[in-house]
C-alpha positions as CSV (number, residue, x, y, z in Angstrom):
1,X,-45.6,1.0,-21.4
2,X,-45.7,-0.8,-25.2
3,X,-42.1,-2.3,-26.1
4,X,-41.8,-2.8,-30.1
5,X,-38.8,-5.1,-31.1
6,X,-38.0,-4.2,-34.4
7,X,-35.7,-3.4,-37.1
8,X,-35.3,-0.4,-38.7
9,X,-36.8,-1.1,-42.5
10,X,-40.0,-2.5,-41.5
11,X,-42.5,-0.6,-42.9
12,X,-45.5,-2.7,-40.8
13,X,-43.9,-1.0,-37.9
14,X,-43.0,2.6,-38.9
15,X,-46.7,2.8,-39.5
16,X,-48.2,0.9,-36.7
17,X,-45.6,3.7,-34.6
18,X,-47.4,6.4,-36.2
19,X,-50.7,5.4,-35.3
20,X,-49.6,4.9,-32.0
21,X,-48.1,8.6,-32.0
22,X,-51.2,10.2,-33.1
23,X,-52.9,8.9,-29.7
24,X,-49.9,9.7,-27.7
25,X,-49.8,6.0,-26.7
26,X,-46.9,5.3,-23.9
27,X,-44.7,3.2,-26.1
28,X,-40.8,2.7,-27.1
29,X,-39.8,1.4,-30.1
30,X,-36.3,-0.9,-29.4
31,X,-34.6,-1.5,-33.0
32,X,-32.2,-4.1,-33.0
33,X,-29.3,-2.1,-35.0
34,X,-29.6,0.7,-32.7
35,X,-28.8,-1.5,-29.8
36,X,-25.6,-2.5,-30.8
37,X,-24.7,0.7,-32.6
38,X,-25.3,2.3,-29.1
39,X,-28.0,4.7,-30.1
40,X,-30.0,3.0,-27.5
41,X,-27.8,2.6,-24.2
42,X,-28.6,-1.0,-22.7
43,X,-28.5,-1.6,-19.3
44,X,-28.9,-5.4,-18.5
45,X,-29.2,-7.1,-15.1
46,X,-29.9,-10.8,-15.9
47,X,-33.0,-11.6,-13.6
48,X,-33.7,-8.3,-12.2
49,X,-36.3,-6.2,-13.8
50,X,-35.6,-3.0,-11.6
51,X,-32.5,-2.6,-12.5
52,X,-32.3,-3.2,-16.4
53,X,-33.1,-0.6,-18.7
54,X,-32.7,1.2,-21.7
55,X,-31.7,5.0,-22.4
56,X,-32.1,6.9,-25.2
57,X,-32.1,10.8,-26.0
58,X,-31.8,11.0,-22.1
59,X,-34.8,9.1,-21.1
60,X,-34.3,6.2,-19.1
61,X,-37.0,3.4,-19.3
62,X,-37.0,0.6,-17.3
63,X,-38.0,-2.8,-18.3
64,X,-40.4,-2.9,-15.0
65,X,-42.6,0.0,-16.7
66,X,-43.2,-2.9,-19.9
67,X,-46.7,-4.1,-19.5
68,X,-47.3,-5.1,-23.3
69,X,-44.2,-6.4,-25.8
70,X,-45.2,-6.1,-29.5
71,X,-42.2,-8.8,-31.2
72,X,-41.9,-7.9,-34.4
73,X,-38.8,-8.1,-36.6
74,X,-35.6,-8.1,-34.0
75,X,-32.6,-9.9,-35.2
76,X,-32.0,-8.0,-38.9
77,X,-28.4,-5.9,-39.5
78,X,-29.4,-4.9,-42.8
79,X,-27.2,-1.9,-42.1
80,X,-24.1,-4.1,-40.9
81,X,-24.6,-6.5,-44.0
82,X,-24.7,-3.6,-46.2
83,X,-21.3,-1.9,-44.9
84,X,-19.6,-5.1,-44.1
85,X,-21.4,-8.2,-46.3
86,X,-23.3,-11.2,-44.7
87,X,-20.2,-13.2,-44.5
88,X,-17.6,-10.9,-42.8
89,X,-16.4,-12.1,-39.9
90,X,-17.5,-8.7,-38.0
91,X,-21.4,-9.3,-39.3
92,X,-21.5,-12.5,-38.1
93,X,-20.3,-11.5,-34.6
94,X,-22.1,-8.9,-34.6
95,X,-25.4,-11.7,-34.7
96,X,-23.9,-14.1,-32.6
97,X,-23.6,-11.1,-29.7
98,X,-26.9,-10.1,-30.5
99,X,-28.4,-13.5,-30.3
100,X,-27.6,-13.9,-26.5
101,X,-28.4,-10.0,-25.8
102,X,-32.2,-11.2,-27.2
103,X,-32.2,-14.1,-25.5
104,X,-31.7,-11.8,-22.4
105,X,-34.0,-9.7,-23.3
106,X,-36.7,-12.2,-24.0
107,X,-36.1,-13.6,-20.3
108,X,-36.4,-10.5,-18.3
109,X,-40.1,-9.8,-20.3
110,X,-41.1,-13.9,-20.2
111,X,-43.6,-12.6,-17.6
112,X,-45.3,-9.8,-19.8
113,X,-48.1,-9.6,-22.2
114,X,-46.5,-10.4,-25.7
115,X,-47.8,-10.5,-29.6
116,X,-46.0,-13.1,-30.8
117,X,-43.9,-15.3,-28.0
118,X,-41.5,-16.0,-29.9
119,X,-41.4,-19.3,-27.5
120,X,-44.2,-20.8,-28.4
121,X,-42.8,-20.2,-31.9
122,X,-43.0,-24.3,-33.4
123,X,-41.6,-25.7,-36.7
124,X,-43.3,-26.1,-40.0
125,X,-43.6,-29.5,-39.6
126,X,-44.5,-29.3,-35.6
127,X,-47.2,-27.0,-36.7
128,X,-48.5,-29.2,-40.1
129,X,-49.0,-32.6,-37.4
130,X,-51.1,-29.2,-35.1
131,X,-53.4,-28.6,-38.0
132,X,-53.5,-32.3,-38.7
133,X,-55.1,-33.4,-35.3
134,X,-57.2,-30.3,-35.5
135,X,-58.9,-31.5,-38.6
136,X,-57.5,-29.2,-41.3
137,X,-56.2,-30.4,-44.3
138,X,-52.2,-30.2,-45.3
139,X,-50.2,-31.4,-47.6
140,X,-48.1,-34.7,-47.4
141,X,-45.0,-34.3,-46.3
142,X,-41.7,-35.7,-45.8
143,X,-38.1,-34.8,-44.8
144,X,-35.4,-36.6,-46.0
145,X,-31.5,-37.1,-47.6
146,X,-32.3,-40.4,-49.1
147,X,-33.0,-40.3,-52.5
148,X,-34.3,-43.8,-52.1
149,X,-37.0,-42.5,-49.6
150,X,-37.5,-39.6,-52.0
151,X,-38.3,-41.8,-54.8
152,X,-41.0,-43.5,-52.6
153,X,-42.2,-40.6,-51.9
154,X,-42.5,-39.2,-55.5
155,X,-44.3,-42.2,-56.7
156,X,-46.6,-42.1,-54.1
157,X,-47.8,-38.5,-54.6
158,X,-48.4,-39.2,-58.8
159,X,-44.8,-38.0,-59.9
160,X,-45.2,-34.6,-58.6
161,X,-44.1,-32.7,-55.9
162,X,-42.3,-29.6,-54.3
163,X,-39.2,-28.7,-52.3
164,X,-39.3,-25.8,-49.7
165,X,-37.2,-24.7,-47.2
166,X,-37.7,-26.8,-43.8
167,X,-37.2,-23.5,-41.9
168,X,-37.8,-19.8,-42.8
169,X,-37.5,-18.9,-46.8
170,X,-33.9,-17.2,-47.1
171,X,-31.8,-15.0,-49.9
172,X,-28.5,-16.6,-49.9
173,X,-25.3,-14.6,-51.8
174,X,-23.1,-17.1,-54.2
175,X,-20.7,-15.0,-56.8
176,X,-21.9,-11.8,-56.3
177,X,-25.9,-12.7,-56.9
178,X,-29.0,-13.1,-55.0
179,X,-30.7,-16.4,-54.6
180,X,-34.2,-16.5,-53.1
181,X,-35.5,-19.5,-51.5
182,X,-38.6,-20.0,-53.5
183,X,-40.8,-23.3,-53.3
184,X,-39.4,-25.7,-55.9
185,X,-41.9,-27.9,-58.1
186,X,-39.8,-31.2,-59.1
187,X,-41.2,-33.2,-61.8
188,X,-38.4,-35.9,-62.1
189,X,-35.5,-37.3,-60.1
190,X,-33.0,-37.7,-62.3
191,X,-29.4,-36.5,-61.9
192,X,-29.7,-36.4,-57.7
193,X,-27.0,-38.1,-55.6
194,X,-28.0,-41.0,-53.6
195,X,-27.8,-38.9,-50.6
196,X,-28.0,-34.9,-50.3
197,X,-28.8,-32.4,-47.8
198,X,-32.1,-33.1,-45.6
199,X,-34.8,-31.5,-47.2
200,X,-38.7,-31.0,-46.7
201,X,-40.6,-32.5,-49.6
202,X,-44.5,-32.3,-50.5
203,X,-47.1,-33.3,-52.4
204,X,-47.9,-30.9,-55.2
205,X,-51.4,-29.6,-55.1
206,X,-52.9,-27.9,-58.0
207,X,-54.0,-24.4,-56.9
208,X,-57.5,-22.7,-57.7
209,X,-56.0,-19.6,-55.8
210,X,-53.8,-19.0,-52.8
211,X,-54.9,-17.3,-49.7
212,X,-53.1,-15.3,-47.1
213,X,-54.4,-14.6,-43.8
214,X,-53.6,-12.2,-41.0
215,X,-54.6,-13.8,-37.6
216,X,-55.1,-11.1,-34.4
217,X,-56.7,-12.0,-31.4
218,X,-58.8,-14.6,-32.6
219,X,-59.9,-12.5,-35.9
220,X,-58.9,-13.8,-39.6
221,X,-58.2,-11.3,-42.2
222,X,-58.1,-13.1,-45.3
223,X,-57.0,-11.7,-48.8
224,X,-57.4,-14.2,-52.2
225,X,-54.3,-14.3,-54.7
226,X,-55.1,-15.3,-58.4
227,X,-51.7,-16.4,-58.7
228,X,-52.7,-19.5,-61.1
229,X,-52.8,-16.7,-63.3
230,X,-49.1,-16.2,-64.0
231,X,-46.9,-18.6,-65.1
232,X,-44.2,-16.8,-63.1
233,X,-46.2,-16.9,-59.5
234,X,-48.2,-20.2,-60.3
235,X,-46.2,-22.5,-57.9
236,X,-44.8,-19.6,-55.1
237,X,-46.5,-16.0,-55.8
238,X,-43.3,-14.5,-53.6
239,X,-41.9,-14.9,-57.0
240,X,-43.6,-11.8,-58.1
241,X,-44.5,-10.7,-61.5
242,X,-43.5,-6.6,-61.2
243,X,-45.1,-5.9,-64.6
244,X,-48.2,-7.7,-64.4
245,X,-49.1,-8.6,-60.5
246,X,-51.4,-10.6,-59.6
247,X,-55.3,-9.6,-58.6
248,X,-56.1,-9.7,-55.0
249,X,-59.3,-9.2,-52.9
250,X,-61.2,-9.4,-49.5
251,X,-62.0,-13.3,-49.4
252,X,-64.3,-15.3,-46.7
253,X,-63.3,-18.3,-45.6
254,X,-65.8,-21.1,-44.7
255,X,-66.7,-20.6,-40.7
256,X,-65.6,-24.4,-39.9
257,X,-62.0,-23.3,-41.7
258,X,-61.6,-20.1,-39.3
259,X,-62.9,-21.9,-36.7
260,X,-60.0,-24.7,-36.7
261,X,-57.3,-22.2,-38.1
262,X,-58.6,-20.4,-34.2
263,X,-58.3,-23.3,-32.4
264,X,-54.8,-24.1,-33.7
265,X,-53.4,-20.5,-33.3
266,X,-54.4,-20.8,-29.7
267,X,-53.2,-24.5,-29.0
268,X,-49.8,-23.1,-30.3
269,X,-50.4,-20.2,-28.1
270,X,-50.3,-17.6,-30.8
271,X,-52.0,-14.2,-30.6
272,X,-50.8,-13.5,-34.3
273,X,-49.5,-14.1,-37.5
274,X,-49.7,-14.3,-41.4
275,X,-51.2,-17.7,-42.6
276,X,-50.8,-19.4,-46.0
277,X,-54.0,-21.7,-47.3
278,X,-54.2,-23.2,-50.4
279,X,-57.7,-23.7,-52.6
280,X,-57.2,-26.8,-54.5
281,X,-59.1,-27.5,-57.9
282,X,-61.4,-29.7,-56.1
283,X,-62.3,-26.9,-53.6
284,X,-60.2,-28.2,-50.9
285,X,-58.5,-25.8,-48.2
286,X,-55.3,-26.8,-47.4
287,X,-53.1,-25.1,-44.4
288,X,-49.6,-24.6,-45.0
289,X,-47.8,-22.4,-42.3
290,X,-47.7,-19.9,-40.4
291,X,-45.5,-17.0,-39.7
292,X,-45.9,-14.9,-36.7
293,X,-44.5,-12.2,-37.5
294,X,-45.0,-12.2,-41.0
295,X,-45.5,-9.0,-42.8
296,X,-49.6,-8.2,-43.3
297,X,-49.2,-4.6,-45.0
298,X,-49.1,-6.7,-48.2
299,X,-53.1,-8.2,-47.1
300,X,-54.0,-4.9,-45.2
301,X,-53.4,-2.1,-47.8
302,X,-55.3,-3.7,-51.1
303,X,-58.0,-4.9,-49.1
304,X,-58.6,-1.7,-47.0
305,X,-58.2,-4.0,-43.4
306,X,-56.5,-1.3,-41.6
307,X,-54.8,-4.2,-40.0
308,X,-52.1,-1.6,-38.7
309,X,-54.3,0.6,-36.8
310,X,-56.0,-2.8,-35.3
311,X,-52.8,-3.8,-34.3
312,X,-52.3,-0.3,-32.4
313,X,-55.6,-1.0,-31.0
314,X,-54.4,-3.9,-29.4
315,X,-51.2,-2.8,-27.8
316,X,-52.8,0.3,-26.5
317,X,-55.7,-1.8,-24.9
318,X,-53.7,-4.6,-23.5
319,X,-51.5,-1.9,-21.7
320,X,-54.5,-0.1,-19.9
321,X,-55.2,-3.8,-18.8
């Protein structure tokens, strides 16, 4: 049996099901909102596989029956945000409950073959000193909340740099509007406090293009973004230009750059995920992160990858295993 952990909006997943439907692939597709709506009945017995399952549209499966887990998205109440707002008190519970019900969740499967353990999940920066001592080239970095460190920092990498999140890029609400997270160029320091909230700092590197690649089983899928284009997508091309996007394309990376991006995904112990390279002016590749469960729709459909029928392909093997 395939276990998808999901959420109900993602797209990479509706159509990953339907490929798995047309080959009438064993599989059950868990969505987080439906477990604690109580679509999906949940029966947990902490430490006992035989005797914790779920139940829906009076089929019982039991977790025992799991041979492959395919961790996707699990962990989203769009819904729940939607009727309530992020910061009622009910939404909020509603994740803190859920948090420990994964957690459980994640335990009772530990033994199982996973895409993405979302254990050997590592920070940005964990990950950056990984591809360091692997021989791939990154940024310089720095976290700090000293804006004398910061100015050290900024003189040392030519008066130009960038602020990102240290964690996963978020949308905050503040007075009824939408913030997005989007890396940050700063040119000067003037006007910051002495001391502010730790953030992750790097050196600015001037883009030829920007790369995304989608990492399975030892295979790169890589897709170029002319985002140097665009004033609007020149520093993050998240920050998308809806009237004029930007042109994308199959792209080959050199073999000694796939072959250390391969040798880092497996030291981290990761079967997957979405990968964001830089090509500097001076035809420099330069890793940034990863994210294991990152969408790949966005690289598989313009560059014909089929990347969601490969990812069937994978679950459906690794359960005849």
């Amino acid at each position: 049996m395939i276990l998808i952990l999901s959420t109900p909006r993602d797209t990479d997943t509706q159509i990953v099901v339907e490929n798995l439907q047309s080959r009438n692939a064993d599989f059950f597709r868990l969505n987080d909102e439906d477990i604690m709506s109580g679509l999906v009945t949940l029966n947990l017995a902490p430490n006992d596989l035989d005797k914790s399952y779920l139940v829906r549209d009076n089929k019982k499966i039991y977790f025992s029956d799991v041979k492959v887990v395919w961790m996707r998205k699990f962990g989203f109440f769009k819904t729940y945000e939607d009727f309530f707002g992020k910061k009622d008190d009910l939404t909020r519970y509603i994740y803190s409950e859920f948090s420990v019900i994964r957690n459980l969740i994640f335990k009772l499967l530990e033994e199982k073959k996973w895409l993405f353990k979302r254990s050997n999940m590592l920070t940005k920066i964990e990950i950056l000193k990984h591809a360091s001592d692997i021989g791939l080239k990154t940024p310089n970095s720095l976290i700090t909340s000293s804006l004398k460190q910061l100015d050290f920092f900024f003189k040392e990498n030519n008066n130009l740099i960038i602020s990102k999140s240290i964690g996963e890029g978020k949308h905050i609400e503040f007075n009824n509007k939408n913030y997005p997270f989007f890396t940050q160029i700063i040119k000067s320091l003037d006007g910051l406090p002495d001391s502010f909230s730790p953030s992750l700092f790097q050196e600015y590197i001037n883009k030829k293009y920007e790369l995304r690649t989608f990492f399975l089983d030892d295979k790169l899928y890589t897709m170029v973004i002319f985002s140097q284009n665009n004033e609007k997508t020149k520093i993050d091309f998240r920050n998308y230009d809806i009237d004029k996007p930007n042109r994308v394309g199959r792209y080959q990376l050199p073999l000694v750059i796939e072959e250390k991006i391969i040798k880092l995904m497996n030291k981290m112990g990761l079967n997957t995920g979405s990968i964001d390279i830089i090509k500097s002016v001076n035809n420099e590749y330069y890793f940034l992160e990863v994210n294991p469960s990152g969408q790949f729709g966005m690289t598989s459909i313009p560059c014909n990858f089929n990347l969601h029928q490969k990812v069937s392909n994978y679950l459906i093997d690794n359960n005849e295993k």
